[in-house]
DSSP file (Angstrom, degrees, kcal/mol; ACC not computed):
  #  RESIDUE AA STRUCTURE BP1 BP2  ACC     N-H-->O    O-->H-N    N-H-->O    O-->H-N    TCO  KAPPA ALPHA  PHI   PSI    X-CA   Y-CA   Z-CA
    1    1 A X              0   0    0      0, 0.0     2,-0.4     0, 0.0     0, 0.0   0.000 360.0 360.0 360.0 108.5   -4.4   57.2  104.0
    2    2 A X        -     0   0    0      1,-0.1     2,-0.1     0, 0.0    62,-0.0  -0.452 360.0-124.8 -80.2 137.1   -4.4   56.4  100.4
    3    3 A X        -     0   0    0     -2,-0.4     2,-0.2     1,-0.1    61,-0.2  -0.339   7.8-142.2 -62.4 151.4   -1.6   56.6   98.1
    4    4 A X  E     -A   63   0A   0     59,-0.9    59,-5.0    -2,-0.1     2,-0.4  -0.677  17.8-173.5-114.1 147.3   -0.7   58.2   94.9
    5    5 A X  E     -A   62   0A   0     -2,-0.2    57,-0.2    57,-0.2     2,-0.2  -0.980  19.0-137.2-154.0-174.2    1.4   56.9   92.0
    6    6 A X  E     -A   61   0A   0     55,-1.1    55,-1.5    -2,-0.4     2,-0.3  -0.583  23.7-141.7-120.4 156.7    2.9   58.0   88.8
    7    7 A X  E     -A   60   0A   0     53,-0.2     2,-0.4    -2,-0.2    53,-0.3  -0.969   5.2-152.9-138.9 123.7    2.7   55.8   85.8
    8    8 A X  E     -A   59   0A   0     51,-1.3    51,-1.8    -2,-0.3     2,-0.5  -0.812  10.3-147.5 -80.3 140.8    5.2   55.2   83.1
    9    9 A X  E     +A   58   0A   0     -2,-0.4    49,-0.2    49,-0.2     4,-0.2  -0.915  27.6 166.3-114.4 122.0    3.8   54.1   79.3
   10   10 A X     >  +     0   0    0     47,-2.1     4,-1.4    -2,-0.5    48,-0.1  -0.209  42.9 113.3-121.9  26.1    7.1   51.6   78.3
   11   11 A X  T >4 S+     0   0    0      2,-0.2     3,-0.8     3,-0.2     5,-0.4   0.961  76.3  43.3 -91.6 -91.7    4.7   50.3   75.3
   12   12 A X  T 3> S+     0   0    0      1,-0.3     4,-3.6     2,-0.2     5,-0.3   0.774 118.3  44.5 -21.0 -81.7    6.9   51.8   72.5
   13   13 A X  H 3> S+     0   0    0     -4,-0.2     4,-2.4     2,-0.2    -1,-0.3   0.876 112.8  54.6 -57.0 -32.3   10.2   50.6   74.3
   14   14 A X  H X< S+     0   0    0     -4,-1.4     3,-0.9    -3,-0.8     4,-0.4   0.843 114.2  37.3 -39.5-103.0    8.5   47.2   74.8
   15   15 A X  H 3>>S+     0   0    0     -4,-0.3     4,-2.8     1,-0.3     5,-0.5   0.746 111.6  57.3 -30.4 -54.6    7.7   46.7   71.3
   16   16 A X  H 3X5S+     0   0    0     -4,-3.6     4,-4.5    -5,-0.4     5,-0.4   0.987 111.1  54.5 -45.9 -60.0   11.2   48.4   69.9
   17   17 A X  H <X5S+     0   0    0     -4,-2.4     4,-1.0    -3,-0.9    -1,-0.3   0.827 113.1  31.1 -44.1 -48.0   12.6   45.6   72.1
   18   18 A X  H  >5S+     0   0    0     -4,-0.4     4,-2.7    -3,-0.3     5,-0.3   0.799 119.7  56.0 -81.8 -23.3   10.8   42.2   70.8
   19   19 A X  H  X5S+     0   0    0     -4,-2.8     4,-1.9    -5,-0.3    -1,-0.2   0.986 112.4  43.3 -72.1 -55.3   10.7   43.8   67.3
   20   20 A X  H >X<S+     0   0    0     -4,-4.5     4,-2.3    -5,-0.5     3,-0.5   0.918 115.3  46.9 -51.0 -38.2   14.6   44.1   67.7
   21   21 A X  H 3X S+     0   0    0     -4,-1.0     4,-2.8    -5,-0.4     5,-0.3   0.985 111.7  50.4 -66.2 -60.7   15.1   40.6   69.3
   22   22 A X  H 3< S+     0   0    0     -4,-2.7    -1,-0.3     2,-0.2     4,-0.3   0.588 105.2  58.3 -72.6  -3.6   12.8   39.0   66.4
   23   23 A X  H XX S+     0   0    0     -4,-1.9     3,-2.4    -3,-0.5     4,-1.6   0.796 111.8  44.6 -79.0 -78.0   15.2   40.9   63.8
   24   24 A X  H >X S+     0   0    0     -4,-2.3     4,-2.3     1,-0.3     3,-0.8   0.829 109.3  51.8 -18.5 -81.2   18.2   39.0   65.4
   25   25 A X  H 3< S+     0   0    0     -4,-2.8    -1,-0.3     1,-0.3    -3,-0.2   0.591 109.4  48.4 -67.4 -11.4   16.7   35.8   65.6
   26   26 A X  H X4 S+     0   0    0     -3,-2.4     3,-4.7    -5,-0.3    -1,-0.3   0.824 113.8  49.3 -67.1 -44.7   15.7   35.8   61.9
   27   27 A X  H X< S+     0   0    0     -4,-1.6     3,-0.5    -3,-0.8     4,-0.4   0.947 113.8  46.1 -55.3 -57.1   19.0   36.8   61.1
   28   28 A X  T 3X S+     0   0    0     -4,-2.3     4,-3.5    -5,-0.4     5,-0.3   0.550  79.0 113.3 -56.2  -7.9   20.5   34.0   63.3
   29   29 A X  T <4  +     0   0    0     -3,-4.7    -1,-0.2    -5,-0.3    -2,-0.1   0.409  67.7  48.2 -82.0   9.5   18.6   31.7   62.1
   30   30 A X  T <> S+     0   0    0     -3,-0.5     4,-3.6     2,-0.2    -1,-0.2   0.543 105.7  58.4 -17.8 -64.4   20.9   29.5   60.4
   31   31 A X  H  > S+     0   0    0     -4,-0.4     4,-1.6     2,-0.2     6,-0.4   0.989 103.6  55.9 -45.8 -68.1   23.2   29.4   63.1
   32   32 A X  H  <>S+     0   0    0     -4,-3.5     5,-1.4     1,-0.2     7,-0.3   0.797 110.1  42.4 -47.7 -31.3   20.4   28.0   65.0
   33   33 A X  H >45S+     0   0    0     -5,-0.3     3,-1.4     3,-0.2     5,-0.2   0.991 111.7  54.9 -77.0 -54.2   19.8   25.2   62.7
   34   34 A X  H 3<5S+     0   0    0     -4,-3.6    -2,-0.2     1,-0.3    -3,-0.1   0.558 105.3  53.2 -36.2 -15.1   23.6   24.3   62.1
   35   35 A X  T 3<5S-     0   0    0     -4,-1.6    -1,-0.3    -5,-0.2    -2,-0.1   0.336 118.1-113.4-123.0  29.8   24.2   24.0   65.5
   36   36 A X  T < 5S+     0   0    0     -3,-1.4     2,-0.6    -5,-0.2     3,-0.2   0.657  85.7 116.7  78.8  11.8   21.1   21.3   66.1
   37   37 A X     >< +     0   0    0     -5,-1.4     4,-1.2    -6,-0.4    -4,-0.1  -0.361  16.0 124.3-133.0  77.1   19.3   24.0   68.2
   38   38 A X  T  4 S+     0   0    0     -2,-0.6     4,-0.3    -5,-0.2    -1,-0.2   0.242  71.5  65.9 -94.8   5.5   16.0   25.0   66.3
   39   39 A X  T  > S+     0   0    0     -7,-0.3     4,-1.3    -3,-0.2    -1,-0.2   0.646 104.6  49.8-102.3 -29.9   13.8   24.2   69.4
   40   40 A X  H >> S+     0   0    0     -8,-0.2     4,-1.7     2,-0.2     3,-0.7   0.962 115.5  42.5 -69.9 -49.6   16.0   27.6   71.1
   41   41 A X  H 3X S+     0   0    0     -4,-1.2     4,-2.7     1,-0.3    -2,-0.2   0.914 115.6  47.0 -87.8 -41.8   15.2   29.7   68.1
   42   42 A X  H 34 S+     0   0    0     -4,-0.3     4,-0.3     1,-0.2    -1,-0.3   0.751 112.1  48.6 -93.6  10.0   11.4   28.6   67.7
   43   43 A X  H <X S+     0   0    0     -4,-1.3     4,-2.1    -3,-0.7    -1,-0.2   0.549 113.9  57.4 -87.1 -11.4   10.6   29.1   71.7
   44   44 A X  H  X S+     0   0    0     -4,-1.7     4,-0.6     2,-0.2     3,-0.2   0.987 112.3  36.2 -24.6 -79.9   12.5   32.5   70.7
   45   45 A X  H  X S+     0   0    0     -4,-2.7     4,-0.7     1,-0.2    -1,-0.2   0.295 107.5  59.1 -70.8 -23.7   10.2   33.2   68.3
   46   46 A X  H  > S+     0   0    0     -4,-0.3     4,-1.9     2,-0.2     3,-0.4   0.866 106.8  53.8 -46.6 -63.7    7.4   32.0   69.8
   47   47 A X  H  X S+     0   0    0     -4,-2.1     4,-1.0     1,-0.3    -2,-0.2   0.734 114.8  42.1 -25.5 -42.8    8.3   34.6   72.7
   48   48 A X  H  X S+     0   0    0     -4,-0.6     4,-0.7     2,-0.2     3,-0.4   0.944 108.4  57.3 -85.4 -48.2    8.4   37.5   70.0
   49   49 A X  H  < S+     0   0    0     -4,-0.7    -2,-0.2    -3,-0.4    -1,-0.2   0.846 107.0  45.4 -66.7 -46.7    5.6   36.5   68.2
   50   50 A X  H  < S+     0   0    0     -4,-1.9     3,-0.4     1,-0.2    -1,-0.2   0.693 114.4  49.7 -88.1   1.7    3.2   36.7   71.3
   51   51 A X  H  < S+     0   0    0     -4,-1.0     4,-0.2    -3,-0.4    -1,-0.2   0.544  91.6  70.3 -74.3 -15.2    4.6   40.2   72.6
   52   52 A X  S  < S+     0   0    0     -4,-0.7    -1,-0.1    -5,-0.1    -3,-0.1   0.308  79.2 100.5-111.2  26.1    4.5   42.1   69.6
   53   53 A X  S    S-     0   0    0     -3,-0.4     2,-1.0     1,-0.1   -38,-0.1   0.328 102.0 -63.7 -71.0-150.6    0.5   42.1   69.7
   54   54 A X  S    S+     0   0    0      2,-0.0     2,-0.4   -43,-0.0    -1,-0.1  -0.933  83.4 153.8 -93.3 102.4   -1.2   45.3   71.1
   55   55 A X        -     0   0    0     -2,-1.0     2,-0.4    -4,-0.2   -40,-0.1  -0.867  35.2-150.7 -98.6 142.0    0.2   44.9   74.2
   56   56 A X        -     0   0    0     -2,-0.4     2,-0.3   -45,-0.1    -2,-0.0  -0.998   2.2-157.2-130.3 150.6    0.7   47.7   76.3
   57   57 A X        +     0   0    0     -2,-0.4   -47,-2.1     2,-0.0     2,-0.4  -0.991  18.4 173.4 -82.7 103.9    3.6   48.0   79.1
   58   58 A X  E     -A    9   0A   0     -2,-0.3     2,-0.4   -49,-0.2   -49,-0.2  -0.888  16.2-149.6-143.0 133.2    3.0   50.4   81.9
   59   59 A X  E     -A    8   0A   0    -51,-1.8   -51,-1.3    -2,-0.4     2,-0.4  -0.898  10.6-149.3-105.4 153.6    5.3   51.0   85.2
   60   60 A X  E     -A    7   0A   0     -2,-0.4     2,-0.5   -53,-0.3   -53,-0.2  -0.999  15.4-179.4-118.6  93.3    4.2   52.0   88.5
   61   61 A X  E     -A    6   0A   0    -55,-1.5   -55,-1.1    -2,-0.4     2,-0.0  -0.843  16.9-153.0-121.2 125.2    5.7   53.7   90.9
   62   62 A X  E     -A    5   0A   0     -2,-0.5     2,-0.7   -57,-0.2   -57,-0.2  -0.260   5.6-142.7 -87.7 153.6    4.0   54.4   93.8
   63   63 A X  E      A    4   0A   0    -59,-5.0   -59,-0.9     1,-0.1    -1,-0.1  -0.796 360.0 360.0-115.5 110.6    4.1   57.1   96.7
   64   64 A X              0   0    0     -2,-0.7    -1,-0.1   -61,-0.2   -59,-0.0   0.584 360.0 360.0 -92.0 360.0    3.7   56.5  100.1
C-alpha cells in the first residue's frame, strides 16, 4: 500500500537564515581576528558562501 506525503518549500527560510548568519560574521569579523581565530570565521563563511546558491530546502512529511 503506498504512501502519501505533504511537502514543505523551507527555500526562503533557508536562505533568510545563511544570509543572516553571513551578515553576523562579517560584522564579527574583527573579533574573529583579535582573538587569533580566523580559521572559525573563514570555515563560517565558507559554510555561508556554499548555501546561499540556488539551493532549494524542501521537508517531507510522510503519511502512513
Amino acid at each position: 500500500m503506498p504512501g502519501t506525503y505533504d511537502t514543505l518549500d523551507l527555500t526562503a527560510e533557508n536562505r533568510a537564515h545563511w544570509m543572516r548568519k553571513k551578515q553576523a560574521l562579517l560584522g564579527l569579523k574583527d573579533r574573529f581576528e583579535s582573538e587569533g581565530n580566523m580559521f572559525l570565521y573563514n570555515n563560517r563563511m565558507d559554510e555561508c558562501e556554499g548555501t546561499l546558491h540556488e539551493w532549494s530546502r524542501f521537508l517531507y512529511i510522510a503519511k502512513v
